[in-house]
ROTOR-946842 format. One record per residue (C-alpha): residue number from 1; z, x, y. Coordinates in steps of 0.25 Angstrom, whole numbers. Layout:
N
     i       z       x       y
   NUM       Z       X       Y
...
This chain:
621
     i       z       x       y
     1     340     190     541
     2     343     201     531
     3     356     206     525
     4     358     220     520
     5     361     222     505
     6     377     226     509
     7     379     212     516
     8     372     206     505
     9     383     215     494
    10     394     211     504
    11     392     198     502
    12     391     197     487
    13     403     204     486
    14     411     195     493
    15     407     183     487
    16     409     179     470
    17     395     172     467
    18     404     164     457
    19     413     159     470
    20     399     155     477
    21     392     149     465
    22     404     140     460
    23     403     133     475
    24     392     125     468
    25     389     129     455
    26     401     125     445
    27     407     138     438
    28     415     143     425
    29     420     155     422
    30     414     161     409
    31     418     177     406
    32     414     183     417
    33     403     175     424
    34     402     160     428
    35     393     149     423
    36     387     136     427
    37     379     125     428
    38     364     129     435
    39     364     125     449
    40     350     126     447
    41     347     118     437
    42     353     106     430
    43     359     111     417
    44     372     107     408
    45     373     122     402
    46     378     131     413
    47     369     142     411
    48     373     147     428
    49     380     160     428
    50     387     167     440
    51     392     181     438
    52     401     186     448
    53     401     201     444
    54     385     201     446
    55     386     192     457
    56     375     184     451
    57     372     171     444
    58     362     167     432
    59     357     154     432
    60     350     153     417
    61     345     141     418
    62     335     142     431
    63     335     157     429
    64     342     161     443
    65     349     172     447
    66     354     181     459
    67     366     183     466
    68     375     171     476
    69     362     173     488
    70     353     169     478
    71     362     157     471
    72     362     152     485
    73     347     153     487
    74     346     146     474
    75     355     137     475
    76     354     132     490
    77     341     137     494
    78     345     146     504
    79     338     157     509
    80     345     174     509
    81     350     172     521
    82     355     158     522
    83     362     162     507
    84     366     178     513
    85     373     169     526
    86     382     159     517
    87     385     169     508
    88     391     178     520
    89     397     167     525
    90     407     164     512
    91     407     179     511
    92     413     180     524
    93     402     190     530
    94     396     189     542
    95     382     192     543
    96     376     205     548
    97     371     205     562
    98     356     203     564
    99     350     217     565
   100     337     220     573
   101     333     233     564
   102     336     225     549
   103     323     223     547
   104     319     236     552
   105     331     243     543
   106     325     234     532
   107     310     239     534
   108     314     253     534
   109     323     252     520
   110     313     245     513
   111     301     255     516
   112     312     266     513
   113     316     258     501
   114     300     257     495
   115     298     272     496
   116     308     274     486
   117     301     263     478
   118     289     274     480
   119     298     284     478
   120     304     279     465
   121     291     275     457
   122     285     290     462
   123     299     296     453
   124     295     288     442
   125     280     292     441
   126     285     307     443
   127     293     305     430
   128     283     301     423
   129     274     311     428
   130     271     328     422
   131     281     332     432
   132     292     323     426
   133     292     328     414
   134     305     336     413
   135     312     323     419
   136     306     315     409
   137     310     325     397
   138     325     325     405
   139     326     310     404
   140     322     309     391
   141     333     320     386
   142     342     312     393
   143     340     299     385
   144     334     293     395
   145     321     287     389
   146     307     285     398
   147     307     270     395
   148     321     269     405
   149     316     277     414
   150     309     265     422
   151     318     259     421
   152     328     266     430
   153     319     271     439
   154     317     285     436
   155     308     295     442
   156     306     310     443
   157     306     318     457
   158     296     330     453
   159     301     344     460
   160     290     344     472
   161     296     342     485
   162     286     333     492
   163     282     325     478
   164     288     311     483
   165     287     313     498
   166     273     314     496
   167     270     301     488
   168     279     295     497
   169     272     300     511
   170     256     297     504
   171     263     281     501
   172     265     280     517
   173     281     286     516
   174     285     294     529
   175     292     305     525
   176     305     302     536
   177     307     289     527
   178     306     296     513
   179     318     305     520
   180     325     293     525
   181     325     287     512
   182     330     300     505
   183     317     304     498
   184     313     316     506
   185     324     326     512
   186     321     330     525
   187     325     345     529
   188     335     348     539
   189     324     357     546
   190     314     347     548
   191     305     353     536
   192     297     342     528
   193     304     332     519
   194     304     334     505
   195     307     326     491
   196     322     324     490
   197     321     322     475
   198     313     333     466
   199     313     336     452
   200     323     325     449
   201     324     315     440
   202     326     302     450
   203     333     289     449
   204     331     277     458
   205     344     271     465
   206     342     257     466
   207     351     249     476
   208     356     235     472
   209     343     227     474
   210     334     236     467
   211     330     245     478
   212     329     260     478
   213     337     266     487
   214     336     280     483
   215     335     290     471
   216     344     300     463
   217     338     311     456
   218     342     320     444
   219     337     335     446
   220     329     341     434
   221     332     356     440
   222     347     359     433
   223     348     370     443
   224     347     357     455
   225     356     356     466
   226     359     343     462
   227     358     338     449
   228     357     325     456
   229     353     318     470
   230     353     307     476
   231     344     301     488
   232     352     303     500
   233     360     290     510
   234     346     283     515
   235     346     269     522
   236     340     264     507
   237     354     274     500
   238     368     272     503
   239     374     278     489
   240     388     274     490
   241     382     260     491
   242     373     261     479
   243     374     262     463
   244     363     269     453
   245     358     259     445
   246     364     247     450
   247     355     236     449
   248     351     240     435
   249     366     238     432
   250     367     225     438
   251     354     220     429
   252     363     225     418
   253     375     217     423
   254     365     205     424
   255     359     205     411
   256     373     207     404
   257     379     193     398
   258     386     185     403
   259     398     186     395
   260     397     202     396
   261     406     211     403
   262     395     221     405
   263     400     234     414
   264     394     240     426
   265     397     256     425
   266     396     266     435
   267     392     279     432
   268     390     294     435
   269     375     294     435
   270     360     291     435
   271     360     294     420
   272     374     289     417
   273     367     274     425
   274     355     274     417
   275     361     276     403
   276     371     265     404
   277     360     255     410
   278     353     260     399
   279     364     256     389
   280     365     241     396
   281     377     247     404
   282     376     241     420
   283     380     256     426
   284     378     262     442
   285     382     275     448
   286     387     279     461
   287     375     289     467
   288     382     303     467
   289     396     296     474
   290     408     293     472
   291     409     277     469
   292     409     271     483
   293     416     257     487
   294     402     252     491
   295     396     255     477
   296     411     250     470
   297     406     236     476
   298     394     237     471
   299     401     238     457
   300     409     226     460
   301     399     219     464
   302     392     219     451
   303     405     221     441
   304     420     219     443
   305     423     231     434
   306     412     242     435
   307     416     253     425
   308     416     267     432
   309     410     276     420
   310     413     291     424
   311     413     305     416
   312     426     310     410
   313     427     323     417
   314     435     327     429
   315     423     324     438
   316     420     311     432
   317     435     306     433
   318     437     312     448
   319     425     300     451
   320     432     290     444
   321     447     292     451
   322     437     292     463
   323     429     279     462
   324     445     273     458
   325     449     279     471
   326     438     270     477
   327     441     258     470
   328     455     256     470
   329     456     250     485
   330     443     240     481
   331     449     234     468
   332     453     220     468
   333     453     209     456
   334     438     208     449
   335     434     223     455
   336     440     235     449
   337     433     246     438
   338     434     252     425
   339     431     266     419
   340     423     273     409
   341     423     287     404
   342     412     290     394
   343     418     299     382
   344     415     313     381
   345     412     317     394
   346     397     309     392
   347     393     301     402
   348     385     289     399
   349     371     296     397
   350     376     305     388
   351     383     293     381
   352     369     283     380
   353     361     296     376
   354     371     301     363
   355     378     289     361
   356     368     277     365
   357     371     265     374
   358     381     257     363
   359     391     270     365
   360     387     270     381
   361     391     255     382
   362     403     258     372
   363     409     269     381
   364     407     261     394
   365     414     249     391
   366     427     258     388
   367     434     256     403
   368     445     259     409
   369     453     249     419
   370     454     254     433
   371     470     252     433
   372     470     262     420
   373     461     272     425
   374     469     274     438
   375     480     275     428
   376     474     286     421
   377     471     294     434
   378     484     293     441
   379     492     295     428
   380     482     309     425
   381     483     313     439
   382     495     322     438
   383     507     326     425
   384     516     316     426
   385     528     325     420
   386     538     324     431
   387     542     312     439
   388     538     314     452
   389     522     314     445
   390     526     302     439
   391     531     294     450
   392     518     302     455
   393     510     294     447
   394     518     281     449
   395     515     282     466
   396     501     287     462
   397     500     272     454
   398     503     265     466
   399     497     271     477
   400     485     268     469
   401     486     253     467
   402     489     254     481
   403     474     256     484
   404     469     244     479
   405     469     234     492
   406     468     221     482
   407     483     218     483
   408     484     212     472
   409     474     221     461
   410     484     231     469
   411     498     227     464
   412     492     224     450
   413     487     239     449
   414     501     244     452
   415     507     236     443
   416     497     241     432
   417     498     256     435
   418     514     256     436
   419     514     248     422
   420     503     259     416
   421     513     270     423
   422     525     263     414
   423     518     263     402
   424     513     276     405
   425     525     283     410
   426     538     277     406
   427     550     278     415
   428     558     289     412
   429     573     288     414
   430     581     301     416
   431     586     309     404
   432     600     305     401
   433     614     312     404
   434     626     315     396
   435     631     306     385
   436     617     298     387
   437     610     309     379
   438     617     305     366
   439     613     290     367
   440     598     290     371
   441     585     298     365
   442     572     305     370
   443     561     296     374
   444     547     300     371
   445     542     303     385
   446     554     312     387
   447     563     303     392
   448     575     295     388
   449     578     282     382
   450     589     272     378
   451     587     268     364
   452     582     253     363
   453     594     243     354
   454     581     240     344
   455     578     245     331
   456     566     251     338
   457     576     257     349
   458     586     262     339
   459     574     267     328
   460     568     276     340
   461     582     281     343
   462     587     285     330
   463     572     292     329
   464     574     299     343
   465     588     304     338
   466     584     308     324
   467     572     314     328
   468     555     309     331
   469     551     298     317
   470     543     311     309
   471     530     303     307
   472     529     299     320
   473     530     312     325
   474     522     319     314
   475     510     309     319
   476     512     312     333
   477     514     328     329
   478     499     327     324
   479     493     318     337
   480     499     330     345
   481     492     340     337
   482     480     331     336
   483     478     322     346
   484     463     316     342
   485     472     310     327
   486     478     299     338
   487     463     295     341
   488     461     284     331
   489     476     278     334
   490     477     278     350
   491     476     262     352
   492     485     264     342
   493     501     258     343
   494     508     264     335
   495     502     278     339
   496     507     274     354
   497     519     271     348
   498     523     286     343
   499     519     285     329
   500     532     274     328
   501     540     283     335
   502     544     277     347
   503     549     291     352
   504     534     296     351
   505     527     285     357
   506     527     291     373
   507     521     302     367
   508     510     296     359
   509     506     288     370
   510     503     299     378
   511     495     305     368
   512     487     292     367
   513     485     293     380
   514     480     308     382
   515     471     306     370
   516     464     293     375
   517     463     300     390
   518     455     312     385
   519     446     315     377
   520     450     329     373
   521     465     330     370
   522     469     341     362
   523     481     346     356
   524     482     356     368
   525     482     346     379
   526     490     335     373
   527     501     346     371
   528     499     351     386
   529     500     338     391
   530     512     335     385
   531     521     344     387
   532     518     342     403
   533     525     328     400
   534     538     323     393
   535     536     326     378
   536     539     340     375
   537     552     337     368
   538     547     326     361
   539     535     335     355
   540     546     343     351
   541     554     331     343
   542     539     329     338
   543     537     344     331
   544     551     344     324
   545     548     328     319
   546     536     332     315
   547     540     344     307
   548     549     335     301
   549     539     324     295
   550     530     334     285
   551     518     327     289
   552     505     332     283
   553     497     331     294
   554     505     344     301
   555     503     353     290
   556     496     367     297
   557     487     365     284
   558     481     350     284
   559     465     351     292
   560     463     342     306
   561     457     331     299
   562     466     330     289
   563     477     330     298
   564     470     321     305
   565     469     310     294
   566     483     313     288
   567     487     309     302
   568     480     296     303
   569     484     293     289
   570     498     295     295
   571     497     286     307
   572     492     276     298
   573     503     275     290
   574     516     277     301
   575     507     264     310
   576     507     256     297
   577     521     258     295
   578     525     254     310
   579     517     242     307
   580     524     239     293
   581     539     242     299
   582     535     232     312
   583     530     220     301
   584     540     221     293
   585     550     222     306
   586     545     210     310
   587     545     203     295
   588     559     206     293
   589     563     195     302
   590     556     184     297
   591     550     185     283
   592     545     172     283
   593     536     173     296
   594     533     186     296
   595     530     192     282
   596     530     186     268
   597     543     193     258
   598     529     198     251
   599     523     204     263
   600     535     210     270
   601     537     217     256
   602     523     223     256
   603     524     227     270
   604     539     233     267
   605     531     242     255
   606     521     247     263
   607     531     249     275
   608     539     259     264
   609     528     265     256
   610     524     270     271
   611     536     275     274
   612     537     283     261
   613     523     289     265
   614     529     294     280
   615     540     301     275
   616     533     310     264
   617     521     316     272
   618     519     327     262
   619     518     317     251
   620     507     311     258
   621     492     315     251
């Protein structure tokens, strides 16, 4: 009886070969894979090892290897089938029907399938041939050096229009089966069938066992139609059930350590596949489609957090929020996925070529969480400057957890994006009335707020009455002005915090915010995007404190750079006070615990020499 790869996948992923294994092979735990004593041989050191995200296991000691069908054949001498039926059975599958025409099906798939092997070495000696000169020079320009090119497969698809058909037909090919498996087109009128790939750079695609099923090209011509083509949907081609470069990744995956969290990243491209399995990187690509459900299990399969790599511009992003559509209904515990957006509008080519593969790998392990990054998208989707787009947002939040059919994953993403909404956008009460005005201050994000009965409480609300702390806001003034000067502090939490002016922190958040979600925030913009919002008075406040302090770093006269570093030298000093006013806040409680009398003096002097320092600016060299 045969099975058909799909059954064979559907089984797999029903079943944990750690669940199957453990049955009679003692397991522990250990990172991310589970080990054991050899049921294969007799052994005191467990050198077994079952890795449920390859769904393989390692037995070092007799050398065997494979997949659960494969354990049982090992380990119960059963044949494919009779380890095909029991798996089934504890998968909860029923076995296909018998089918009279299998074999035939079968026949006809593998003749198709060993004309592209033909077809595949034929691309490969036309590379290396005169008339694949400019291909080999294109290659070569992009990095690419000849000693890979074997590797994945590549060929060249010279510009005649009969070149392969005619190799193909003198081996014994018909030409009907070349167009059935999407070598030669066939014109609508009846004409002759012709090459389907010419003057293209070519590129096998290779389905999960190792067979080619059908080939991408990459046209030499920058006047082509298309810059790229793919073979067409044959019996051998199904491309939303297939990844470029997929078995090369999971020998990647294999060969990584134990104890390693490598990644599996999908990517945009031919090149972009090459130069991260070049670089060590396990990577696929989707074959010129939207990332399908099918091909989102194949992932899974092999990784329970694949990293989704696209470009950063609009385009690239649009394909993100669309594999994230996709996904949301399919995610459960142990199957989600991160993403990565290579800096400078590069993609990973461009980054192995100019950078090399340490910066490659560097970039790619940079991720976003699934939760965040649907955050992100929501929260950009539209201003949020009235309250109906808020409570926009707020709806938005919760009709996308909604999607997710895990009911449990479910309730934890709204839990996660209503909490990362609070953080983000704090409840605003209404402005107050009458009498109430005298008694409560301006908040930072334009609303208003009951002064807290704490020091910290009263402090902020004598400085909301009294006017914006001057340094504080003479720092912020600058970031305004300057937005790359805040690059070197925005982990940090006293810059989060408004420069220790509590009234400022809403707005230095934001700030933070904008700087670390683009990559070009200028002056311009940062002011555009906020007066959309709920600072324009505060800005205000900012200019006349700022006016106030006499900072150095706002004289007309003083360079970029120099303002630059008089400003860091600034932040310095106002984030060593905060922490020197916090110790010695602490200390002053308990002398005896907390400080020695010596040291609480010395913190005390440098507390106060810094305080001098803030308020004369101008004496400052």
């Amino acid at each position: 009886m045969r099975f058909d790869e799909a059954f064979i996948d559907e089984i797999k992923s029903r079943l944990r070969p750690s669940d199957v294994i453990g049955r009679t092979v003692k397991l522990q735990k250990r990172g991310r894979e589970f080990v054991g004593l050899s049921p294969f041989t007799k052994e005191k050191t467990p050198s077994f090892y079952v890795n449920d995200d390859k769904g393989q296991f390692f037995d070092f000691s007799s050398g065997k290897t494979g997949d659960l069908i494969a354990f049982l054949q090992e380990s119960e001498r059963l044949s494919f089938v009779e380890a095909v039926e029991r798996l089934a059975a504890e998968a909860g599958l029923s076995l296909p029907a018998p089918d009279p025409r299998a074999a035939e099906t079968e026949k006809k798939r593998q003749g198709l399938s060993d004309w592209m092997d033909l077809a595949a070495q034929w691309f490969s000696r036309m590379l290396a041939a005169p008339q694949g000169a400019a291909a080999r020079a294109y290659l070569e320009r992009r990095g690419l050096p000849a000693a890979d090119w074997a590797r994945f497969g590549l060929g060249y698809a010279p510009g005649g229009r009969t070149g392969l058909k005619d190799y193909l037909v003198a081996k014994g090919a018909r030409p009907a089966e070349l167009v059935e498996a999407g070598l030669l087109i066939a014109p609508e009128d009846g004409g002759t069938p012709y090459d389907r790939f010419r003057d293209r750079i070519m590129f096998p695609i290779v389905e999960g066992r190792g067979r080619i099923v059908s080939f991408g090209g990459r046209a030499m011509d920058p006047e082509a139609r298309a810059k790229y083509l793919n073979g067409p949907e044959t019996e051998l081609f199904h491309k939303g059930r297939t990844l470029y470069g997929l078995p090369e990744a999971r020998r990647l995956l294999a060969a990584a350590p134990p104890d390693a969290a490598a990644p599996l990243v999908v990517v945009e491209g031919y090149m972009d596949v090459i130069a991260c399995q070049r670089a060590g990187i396990a990577a696929v690509a989707p074959l010129g489609t939207a990332l399908t459900e099918e091909q989102m299990e194949l992932l899974w399969r092999r990784h329970p957090e694949p990293t989704l790599c696209f470009d950063g511009d609009r385009a690239g992003r649009q394909a993100a929020f669309r594999a994230m559509d996709r996904a949301l209904p399919l995610l459960t515990p142990g199957r989600s996925f991160r993403f990565s957006v290579v800096e400078g509008g590069k993609d990973p080519d461009d980054v192995l070529r100019e950078q090399g593969a340490a910066a490659l790998r560097s970039q790619l392990v940079r991720t976003t969480g699934f939760s965040e990054m649907l955050f992100r998208r929501e929260l950009e989707a539209e201003p949020l400057d009235t309250p109906e787009r808020r409570a926009g947002l707020k709806a938005r939040l919760r009709a996308a957890a909604s999607r997710i059919a895990d009911r449990d994953l479910q309730s934890a993403y709204r839990d996660d994006l209503l909490a990362r909404f609070e953080a983000a956008l704090p409840s605003r009460p209404p402005a107050p009335q009458g009498g109430d005005f005298r008694r409560r201050g301006r908040a930072a994000g334009g609303g208003w707020i009951d002064p807290a009965p704490t020091p910290l409480g009263r402090s902020a609300a004598r400085r909301l009455a009294e006017g914006l702390d001057l340094a504080a806001s003479a720092l912020m003034k600058h970031a305004l002005a300057d937005p790359a000067c805040l690059d070197d502090c925005l982990e940090s939490p006293f810059a989060a915090a408004g420069f220790g002016e509590p009234a400022l922190a809403g707005l230095a958040k934001e700030i933070i915010r904008l700087r670390l979600e683009s990559e070009h925030l200028d002056t311009r913009e940062l002011a555009r995007h906020l007066a959309s919002g709920d600072f324009v008075t505060l800005l205000t406040d900012i200019d006349r404190a700022a006016a106030k302090s006499g900072a150095p770093f706002l004289k007309p006269d003083v360079s970029l750079e120099g303002a630059r570093s008089q400003w860091s030298q600034a932040f310095v000093r106002l984030s060593r006070l905060a922490a020197l006013d916090e110790a010695l806040s602490t200390a002053k409680g308990d002398l005896g615990v907390a400080l020695s009398v010596d040291a609480f003096s010395r913190l005390k002097t440098e507390r106060d020499l810094l305080r001098r320092q803030i308020r004369n600016w101008q004496d400052e060299p």
